[in-house]
KOLMIVO-667113 format. One line per field, with one value per residue (C-alpha): x, y negated, z; residue number from 1. Coordinates in steps of 0.02 Angstrom, whole numbers, m for minus. Each point is the difference from the previous one (the first is absolute). Layout:
N
px = c(X/...) .
py = c(Y/...) .
pz = c(Z/...) .
resi = c(NUM/...) .
//
This chain:
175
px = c(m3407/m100/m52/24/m83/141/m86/132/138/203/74/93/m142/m101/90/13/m191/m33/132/m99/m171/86/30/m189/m56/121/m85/m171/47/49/181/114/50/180/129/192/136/100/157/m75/m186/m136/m78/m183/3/m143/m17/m151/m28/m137/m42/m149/m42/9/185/20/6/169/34/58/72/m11/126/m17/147/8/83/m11/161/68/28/m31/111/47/157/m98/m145/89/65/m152/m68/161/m12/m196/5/160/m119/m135/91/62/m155/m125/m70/m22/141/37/m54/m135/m159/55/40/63/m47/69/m63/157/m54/98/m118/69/m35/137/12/109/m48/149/m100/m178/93/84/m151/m134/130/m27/m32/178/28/110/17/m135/m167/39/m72/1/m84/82/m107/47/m148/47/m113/65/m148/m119/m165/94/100/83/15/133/1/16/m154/39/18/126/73/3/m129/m126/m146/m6/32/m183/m13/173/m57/m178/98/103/m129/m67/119/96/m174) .
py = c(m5810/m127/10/m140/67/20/97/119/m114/44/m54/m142/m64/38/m103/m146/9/1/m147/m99/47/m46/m185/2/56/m131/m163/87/m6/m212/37/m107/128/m28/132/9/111/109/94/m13/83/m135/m54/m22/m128/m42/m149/m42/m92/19/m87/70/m40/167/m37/m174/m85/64/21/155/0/170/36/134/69/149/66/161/112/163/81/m54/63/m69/m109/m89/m50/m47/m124/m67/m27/m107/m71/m41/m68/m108/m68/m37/m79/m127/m55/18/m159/m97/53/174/43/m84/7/52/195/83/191/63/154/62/133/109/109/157/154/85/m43/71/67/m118/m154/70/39/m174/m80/78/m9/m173/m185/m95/m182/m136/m128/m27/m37/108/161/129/150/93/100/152/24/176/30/161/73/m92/m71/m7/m118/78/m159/m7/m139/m18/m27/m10/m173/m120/m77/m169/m33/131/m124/11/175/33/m119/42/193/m65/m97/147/116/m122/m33/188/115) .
pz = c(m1730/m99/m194/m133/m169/m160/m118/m55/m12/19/182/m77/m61/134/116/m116/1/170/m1/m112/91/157/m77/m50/198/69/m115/34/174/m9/13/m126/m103/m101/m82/6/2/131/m62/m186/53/m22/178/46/121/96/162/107/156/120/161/116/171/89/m52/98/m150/m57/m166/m90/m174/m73/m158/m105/m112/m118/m130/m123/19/m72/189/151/146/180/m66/m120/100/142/m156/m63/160/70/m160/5/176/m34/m149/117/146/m138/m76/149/65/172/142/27/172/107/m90/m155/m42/m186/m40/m132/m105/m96/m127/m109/m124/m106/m57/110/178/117/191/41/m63/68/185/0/m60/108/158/68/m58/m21/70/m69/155/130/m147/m177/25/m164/m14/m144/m127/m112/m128/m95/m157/m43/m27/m133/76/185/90/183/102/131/138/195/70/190/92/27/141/m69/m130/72/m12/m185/m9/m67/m119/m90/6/m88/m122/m33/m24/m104/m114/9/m18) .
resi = c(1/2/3/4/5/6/7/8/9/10/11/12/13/14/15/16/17/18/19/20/21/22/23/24/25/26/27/28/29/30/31/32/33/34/35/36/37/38/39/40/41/42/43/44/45/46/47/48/49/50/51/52/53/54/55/56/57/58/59/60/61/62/63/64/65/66/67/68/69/70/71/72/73/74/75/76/77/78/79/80/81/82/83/84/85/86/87/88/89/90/91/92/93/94/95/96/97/98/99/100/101/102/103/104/105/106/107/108/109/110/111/112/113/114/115/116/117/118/119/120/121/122/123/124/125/126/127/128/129/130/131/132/133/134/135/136/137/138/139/140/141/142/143/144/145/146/147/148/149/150/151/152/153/154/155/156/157/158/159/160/161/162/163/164/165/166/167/168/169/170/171/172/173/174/175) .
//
């Protein structure tokens, strides 16, 4: 369990907070930061891309959706993120495969979250061909002044090499 600071506010605001902290994080972090819509619920979206050595000089592009719901169960989650990583696949850049990888960091943040969405979500990462890997998030903020974060943080099969770094950026950007 992590903590995010609300001072007192209702869950539905509370989670439109963190949503607009999140936005702040991600442009503090470099990402280009935009906002659009999902099923009527405005959408923090969020895209970086990092090369580094120890990585062979491949490129990852690292996406970053999220949106402010009512409830948050399984169903819906498993949504957003094959909604999120259909957006990514067709905007990333460069050729999907060698030397090139997409993560994607679908989030869904509410005041009610259901064990479905925090068991599907902590579970295991979910691929979309052989280089889109998403890691969905449930953010529950329930409780004012905390934020329960929910993601897988075990490996992958393909895409382990950047395992760290999306975990970092997701502790980053999800405290």
């Amino acid at each position: 369990m992590t903590q995010h600071q609300a001072n007192g506010e209702s869950p539905v605001d509370a989670a439109g907070t963190y949503l607009l902290g999140l936005g702040e994080r991600l442009a503090a972090d470099g990402c280009q930061v935009t906002v659009g819509t999902w099923r009527d619920h405005r959408v923090v979206f969020g895209r970086r891309s990092d090369r580094k050595a120890r990585w062979f000089g491949t490129k990852t592009e690292l996406f970053v959706l999220a949106a402010a719901v009512p409830e948050v169960d399984g169903p819906l989650l498993a949504e957003f993120t094959g909604w999120a990583m259909d957006r990514a696949k067709s905007i990333r850049s460069g050729l999907p495969g060698a030397r090139n990888a997409a993560m994607v960091l679908p989030a869904l943040v509410s005041g009610s979250v259901q064990p479905s969405a925090t068991q599907w979500a902590a579970a295991d990462a979910r691929l979309l061909g052989t280089s889109l890997i998403g890691r969905p998030i449930t953010v529950e903020t329930a409780t004012p002044g905390i934020a329960r974060i929910t993601i897988y943080r075990g490996q992958v099969a393909w895409g382990g090499l950047f395992t760290g770094h999306v975990l970092g950026k997701a502790a980053l950007y999800f405290p």
